[in-house]
C-alpha positions as CSV (number, residue, x, y, z in Angstrom):
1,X,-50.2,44.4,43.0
2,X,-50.0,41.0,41.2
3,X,-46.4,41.1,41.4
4,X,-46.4,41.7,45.4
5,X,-49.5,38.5,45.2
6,X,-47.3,36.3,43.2
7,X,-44.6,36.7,45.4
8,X,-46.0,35.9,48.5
9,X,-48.2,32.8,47.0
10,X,-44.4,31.6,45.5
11,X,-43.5,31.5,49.3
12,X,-43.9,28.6,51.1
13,X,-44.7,30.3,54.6
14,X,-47.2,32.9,52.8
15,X,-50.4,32.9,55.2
16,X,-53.1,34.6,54.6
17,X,-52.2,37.6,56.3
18,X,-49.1,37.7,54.0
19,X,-51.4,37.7,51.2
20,X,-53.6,40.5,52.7
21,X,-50.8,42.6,53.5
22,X,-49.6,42.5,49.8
23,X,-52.6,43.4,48.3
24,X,-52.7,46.4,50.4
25,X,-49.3,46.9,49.5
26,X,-49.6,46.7,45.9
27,X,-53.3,48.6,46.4
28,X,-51.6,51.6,47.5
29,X,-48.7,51.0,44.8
30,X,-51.2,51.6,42.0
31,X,-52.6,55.0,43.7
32,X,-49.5,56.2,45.1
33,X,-49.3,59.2,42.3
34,X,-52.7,60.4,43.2
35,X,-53.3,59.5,46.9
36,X,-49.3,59.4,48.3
37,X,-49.3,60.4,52.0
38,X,-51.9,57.7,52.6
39,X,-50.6,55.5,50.4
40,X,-47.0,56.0,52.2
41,X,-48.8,55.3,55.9
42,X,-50.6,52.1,54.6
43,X,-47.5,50.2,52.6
44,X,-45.5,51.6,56.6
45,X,-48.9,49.9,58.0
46,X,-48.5,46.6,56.0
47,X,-44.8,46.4,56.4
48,X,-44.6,46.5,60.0
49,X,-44.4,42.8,60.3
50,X,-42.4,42.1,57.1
51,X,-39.9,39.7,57.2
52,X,-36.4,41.1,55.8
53,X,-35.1,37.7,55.1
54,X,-38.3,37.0,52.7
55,X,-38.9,37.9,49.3
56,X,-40.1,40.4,48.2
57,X,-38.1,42.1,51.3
58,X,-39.8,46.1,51.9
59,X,-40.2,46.4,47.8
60,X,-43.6,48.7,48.6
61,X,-41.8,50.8,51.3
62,X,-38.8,51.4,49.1
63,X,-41.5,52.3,45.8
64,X,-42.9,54.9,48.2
65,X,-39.9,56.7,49.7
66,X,-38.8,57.2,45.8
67,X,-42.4,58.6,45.0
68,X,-42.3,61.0,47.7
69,X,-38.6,61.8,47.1
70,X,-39.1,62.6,43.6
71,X,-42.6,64.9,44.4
72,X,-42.7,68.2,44.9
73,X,-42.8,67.2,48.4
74,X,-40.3,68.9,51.0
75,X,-37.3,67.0,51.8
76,X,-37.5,66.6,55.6
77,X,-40.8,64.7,55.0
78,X,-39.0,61.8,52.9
79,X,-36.0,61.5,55.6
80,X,-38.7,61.3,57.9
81,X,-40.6,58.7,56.0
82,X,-37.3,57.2,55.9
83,X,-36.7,57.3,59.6
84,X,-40.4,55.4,59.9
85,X,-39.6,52.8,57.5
86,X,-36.0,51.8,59.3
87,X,-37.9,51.3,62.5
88,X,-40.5,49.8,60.8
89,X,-38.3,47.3,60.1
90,X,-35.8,47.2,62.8
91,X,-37.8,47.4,65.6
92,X,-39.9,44.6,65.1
93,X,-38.2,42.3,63.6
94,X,-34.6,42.9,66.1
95,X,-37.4,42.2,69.1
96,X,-37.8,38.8,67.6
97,X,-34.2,37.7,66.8
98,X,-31.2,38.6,69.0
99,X,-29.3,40.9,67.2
100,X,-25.9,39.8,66.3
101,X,-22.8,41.5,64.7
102,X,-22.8,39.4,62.1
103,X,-27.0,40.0,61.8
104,X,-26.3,43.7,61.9
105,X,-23.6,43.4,59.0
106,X,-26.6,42.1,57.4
107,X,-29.1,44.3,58.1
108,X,-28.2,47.5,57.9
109,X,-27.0,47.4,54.3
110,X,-30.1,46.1,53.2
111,X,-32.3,48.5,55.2
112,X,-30.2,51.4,53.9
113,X,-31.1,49.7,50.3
114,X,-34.8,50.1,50.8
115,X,-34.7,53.4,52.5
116,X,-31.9,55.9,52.4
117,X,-31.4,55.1,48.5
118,X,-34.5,55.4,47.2
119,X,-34.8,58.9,48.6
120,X,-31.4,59.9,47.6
121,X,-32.2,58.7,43.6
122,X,-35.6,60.5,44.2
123,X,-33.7,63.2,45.1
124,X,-31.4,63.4,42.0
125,X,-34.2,62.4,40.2
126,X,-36.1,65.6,41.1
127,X,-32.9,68.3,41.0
128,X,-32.4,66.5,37.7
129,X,-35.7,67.7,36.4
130,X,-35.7,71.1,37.6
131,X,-32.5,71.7,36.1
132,X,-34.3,70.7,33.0
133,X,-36.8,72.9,33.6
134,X,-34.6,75.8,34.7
135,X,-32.6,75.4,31.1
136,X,-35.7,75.4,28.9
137,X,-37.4,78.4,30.4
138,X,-34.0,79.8,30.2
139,X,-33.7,78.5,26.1
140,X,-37.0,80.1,25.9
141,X,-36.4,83.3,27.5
142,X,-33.1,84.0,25.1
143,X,-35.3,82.8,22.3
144,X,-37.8,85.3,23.2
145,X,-35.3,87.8,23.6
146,X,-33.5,87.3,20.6
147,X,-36.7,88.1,18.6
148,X,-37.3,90.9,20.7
149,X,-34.2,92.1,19.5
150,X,-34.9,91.0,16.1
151,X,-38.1,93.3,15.8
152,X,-35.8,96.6,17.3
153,X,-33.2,96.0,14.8
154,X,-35.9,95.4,11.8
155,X,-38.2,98.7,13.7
156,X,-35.3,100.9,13.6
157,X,-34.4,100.2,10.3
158,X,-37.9,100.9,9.1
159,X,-37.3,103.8,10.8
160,X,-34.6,104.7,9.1
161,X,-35.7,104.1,5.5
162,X,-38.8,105.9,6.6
163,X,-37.0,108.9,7.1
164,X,-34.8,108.6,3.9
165,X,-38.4,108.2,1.5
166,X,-39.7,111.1,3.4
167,X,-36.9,113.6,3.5
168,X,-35.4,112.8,-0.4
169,X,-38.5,111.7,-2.2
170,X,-41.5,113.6,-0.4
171,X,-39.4,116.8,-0.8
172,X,-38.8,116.3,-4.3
173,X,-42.2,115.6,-5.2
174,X,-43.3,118.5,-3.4
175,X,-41.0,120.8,-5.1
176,X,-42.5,119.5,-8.3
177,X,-46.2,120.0,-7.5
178,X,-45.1,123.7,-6.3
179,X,-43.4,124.4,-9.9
180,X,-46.7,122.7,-11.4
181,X,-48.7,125.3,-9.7
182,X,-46.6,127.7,-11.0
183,X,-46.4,127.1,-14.2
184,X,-50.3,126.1,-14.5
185,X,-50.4,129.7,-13.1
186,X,-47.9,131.2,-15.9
187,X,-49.0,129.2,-18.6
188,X,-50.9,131.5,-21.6
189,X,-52.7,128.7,-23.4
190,X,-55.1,126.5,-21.8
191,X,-53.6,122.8,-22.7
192,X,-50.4,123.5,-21.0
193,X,-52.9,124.5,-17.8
194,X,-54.8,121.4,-18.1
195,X,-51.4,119.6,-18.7
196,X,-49.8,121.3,-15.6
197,X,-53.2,120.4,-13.1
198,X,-52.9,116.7,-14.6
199,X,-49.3,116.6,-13.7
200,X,-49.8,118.5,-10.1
201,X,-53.0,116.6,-9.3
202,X,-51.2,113.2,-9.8
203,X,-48.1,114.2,-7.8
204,X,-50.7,114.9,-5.1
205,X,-51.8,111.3,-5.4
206,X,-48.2,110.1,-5.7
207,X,-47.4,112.2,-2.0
208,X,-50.0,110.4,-0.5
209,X,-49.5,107.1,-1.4
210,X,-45.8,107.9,-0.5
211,X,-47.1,109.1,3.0
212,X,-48.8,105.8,3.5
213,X,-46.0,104.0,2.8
214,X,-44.1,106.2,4.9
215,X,-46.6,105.9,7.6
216,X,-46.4,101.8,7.3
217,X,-42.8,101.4,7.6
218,X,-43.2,104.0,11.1
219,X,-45.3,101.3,12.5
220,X,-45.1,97.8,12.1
221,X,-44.3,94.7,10.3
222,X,-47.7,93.6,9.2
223,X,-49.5,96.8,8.9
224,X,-51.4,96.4,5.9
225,X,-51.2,98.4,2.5
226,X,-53.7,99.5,0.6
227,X,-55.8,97.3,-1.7
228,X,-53.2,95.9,-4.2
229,X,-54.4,96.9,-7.7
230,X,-56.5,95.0,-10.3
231,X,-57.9,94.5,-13.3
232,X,-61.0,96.4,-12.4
233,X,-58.4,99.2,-12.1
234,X,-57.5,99.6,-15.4
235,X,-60.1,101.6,-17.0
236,X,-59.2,104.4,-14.5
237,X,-55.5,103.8,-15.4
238,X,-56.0,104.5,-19.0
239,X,-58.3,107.0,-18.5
240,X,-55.6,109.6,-16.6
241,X,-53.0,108.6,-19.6
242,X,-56.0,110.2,-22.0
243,X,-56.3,113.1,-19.7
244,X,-52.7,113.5,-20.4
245,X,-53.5,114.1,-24.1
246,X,-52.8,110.3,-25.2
247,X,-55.2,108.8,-27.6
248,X,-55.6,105.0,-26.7
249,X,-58.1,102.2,-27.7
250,X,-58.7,99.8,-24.8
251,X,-60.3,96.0,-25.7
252,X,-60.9,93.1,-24.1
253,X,-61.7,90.1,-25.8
254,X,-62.9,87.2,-24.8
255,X,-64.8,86.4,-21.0
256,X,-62.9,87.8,-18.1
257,X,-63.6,85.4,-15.1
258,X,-61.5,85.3,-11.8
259,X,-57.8,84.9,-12.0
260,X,-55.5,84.9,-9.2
261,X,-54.4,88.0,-7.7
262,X,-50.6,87.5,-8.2
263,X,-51.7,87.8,-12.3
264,X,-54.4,90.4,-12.1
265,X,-51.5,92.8,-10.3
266,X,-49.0,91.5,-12.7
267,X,-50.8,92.5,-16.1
268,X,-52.1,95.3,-14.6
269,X,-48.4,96.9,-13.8
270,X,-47.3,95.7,-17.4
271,X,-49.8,97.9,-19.1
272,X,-49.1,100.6,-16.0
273,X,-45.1,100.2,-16.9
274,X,-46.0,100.5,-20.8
275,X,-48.2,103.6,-20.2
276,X,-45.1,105.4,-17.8
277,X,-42.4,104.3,-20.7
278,X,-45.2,105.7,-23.6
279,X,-45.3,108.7,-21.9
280,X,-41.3,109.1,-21.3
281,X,-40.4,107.9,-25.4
282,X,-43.2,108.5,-27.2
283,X,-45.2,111.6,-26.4
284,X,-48.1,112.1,-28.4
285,X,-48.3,108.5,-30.0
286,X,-51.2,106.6,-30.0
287,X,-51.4,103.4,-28.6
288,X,-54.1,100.5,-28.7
289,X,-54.7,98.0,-25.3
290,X,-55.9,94.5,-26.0
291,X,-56.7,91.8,-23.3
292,X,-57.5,88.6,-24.9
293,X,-58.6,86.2,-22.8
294,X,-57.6,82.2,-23.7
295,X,-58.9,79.1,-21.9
296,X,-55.9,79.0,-20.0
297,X,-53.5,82.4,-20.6
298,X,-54.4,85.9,-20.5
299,X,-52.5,87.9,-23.1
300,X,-51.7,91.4,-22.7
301,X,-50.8,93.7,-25.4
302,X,-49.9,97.4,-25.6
303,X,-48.5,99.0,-29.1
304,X,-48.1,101.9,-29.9
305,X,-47.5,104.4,-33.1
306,X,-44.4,106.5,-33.4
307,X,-43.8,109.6,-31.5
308,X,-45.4,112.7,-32.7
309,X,-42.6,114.8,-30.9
310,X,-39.4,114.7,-29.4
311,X,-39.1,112.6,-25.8
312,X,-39.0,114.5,-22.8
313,X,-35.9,114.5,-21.3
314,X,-36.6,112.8,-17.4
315,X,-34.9,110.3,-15.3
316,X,-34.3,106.9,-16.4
317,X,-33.7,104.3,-13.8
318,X,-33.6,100.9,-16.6
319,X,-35.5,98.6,-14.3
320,X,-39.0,98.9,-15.3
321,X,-39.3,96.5,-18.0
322,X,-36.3,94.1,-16.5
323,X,-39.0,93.7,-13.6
324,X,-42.0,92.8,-15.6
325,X,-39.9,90.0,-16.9
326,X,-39.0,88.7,-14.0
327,X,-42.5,89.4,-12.9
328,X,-44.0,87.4,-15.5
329,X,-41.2,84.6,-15.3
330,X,-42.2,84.2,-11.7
331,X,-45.6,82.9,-12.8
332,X,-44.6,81.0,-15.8
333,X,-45.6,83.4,-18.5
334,X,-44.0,84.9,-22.1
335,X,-43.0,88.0,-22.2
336,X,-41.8,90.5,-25.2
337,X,-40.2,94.2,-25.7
338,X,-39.0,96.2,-28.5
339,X,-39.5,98.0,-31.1
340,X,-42.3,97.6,-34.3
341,X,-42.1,97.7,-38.0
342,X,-44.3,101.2,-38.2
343,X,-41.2,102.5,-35.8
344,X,-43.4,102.3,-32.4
345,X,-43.0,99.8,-29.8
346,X,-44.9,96.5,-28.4
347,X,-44.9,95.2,-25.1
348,X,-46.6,91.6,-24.9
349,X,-47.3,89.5,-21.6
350,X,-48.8,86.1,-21.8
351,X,-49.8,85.0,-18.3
352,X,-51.2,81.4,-17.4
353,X,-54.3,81.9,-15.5
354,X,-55.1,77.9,-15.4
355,X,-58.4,75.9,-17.0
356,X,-58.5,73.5,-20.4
């Protein structure tokens, strides 16, 4: 609006009316975004009597016919505010001045400046930004897609793996709680029945955690697993491995306090591995459990005496103490294997758990 004032005071034959007419102009200017169709009938209203030979020429009208152009508007309404605005300004200005060839040669490229341009940028302006539009929704859509297809690939895999646990492991386990029966049932003396109902009761618990597993990778990414294991779990840890005829001191020394969960579940699968590999090597043996606790480590410690009789002869897969290293690496800790002086075999874990 202060640009249309301006320009008319900077005239010399500015009037009053001039003046009016450009506030109106400029009025309608400012609200043209919110308020367009009467903004567009009062800057055609104060243009009517607008000199094209004067500065600033139908500026307003040719601000408007973009606006509407560019809008969601239809298109025959701009041509037709075009139409408006070139008689407008023809009409009553040719009634005034005899129109000329050389007046026309004049005229007509500079009405066609301040009317059919501005609705043919508007134009392109507007298929310009629905093309836009049209290629992000589109980049959006094969986006979308692409993790749909994403989730199949990853669902059918689950699928797949699911089947392979179910069908090799499952069955296997299940063959072996069957022969437990059977030999609980065949067996004469009672520790080789109490042996065989340990040994079928925990292949029980090893089915159903394998079902759950099973059952997880069936359904979806972020199903969740059961509570990850603790510290607290321990004691019923050690006590199945003394059910299983193993004589083992558990200590803690030192205050417990709270630790975070990525070292409770680490020292509580090296005393789990330790317990698996006592009872593989060194059936019989007895073994002692300390958990010292420091200001800022927790160490873990499982010994144990030689074996009392020869190992069983089971399946050895060699990654079970290669993965508490790394385990314990991952948080920054020590860790130690092999073999004692007495002929047994120490496995030592020191885990920081923060503090002085």
């Amino acid at each position: 609006m202060i640009y249309f004032i301006s320009a008319t005071v900077l005239t010399k034959e500015s009037t009053v009316s001039d003046t009016v007419r450009d506030i109106c102009k400029g009025t309608a200017i400012m609200f043209r975004r919110v308020w367009t169709i009467p903004a567009a009938i009062v800057v055609l209203a104060a243009t009517t009597y607008n000199d094209l030979a004067v500065w600033p020429y139908p500026l307003a009208m040719a601000i408007m016919l973009y606006t509407i152009a560019s809008s969601d508007f239809p298109k025959w309404l701009a041509w037709v505010t075009a139409a408006v605005g070139i008689s407008v300004l023809l009409v009553p200005w040719s009634s005034a001045h005899e129109l000329t060839r050389e007046l026309a040669i004049y005229l007509i490229p500079e009405i066609m400046l301040f009317t059919v341009a501005p609705v043919a940028i508007g134009f392109y302006i507007r298929e310009r930004q629905r093309l836009i539009a049209t290629m992000q929704a589109h980049e959006a859509g094969a986006e979308k897609q692409a993790k749909l297809e994403a989730a199949r690939v990853r669902a059918e895999e689950r699928s797949r793996l699911a089947d392979e646990i179910h069908d090799v492991v499952a069955h296997s386990i299940s063959l072996m709680i069957v022969h437990t029966g059977a030999l609980k049932l065949a067996a004469t003396d009672e520790r080789t029945r109490q042996i065989a109902d340990l040994v079928r009761s925990s292949g029980h618990v090893a089915l159903e955690e394998l079902r759950e597993v099973v059952s997880v990778l069936r359904t979806d990414d972020n199903a969740p697993l059961g509570p990850p294991p603790t510290l607290a779990n321990l004691e019923s840890l050690i006590e199945e491995s003394r059910s299983a005829g193993l004589h083992i001191d558990f200590e803690i020394f030192g205050v417990p306090r709270k630790v975070p969960g990525s070292v409770e579940r680490t020292a509580y699968r090296v005393v789990q591995e330790s317990l698996t590999n006592l009872h593989k090597h060194a059936p019989g043996a007895a073994a002692r459990i300390d958990l010292l606790w420091r200001p800022s480590r927790l160490d873990i410690s499982v010994r144990n005496d030689p074996p009392r009789r020869a190992p069983m002869d089971l399946p050895e897969s060699g990654h079970g103490l290669r993965s508490l290293r790394e385990r314990v690496s991952l948080l920054s800790g020590e860790f130690q294997a092999g073999p004692t002086n007495e002929g047994g075999w120490r496995v030592y874990a020191s885990l920081p758990i923060g503090g002085g």
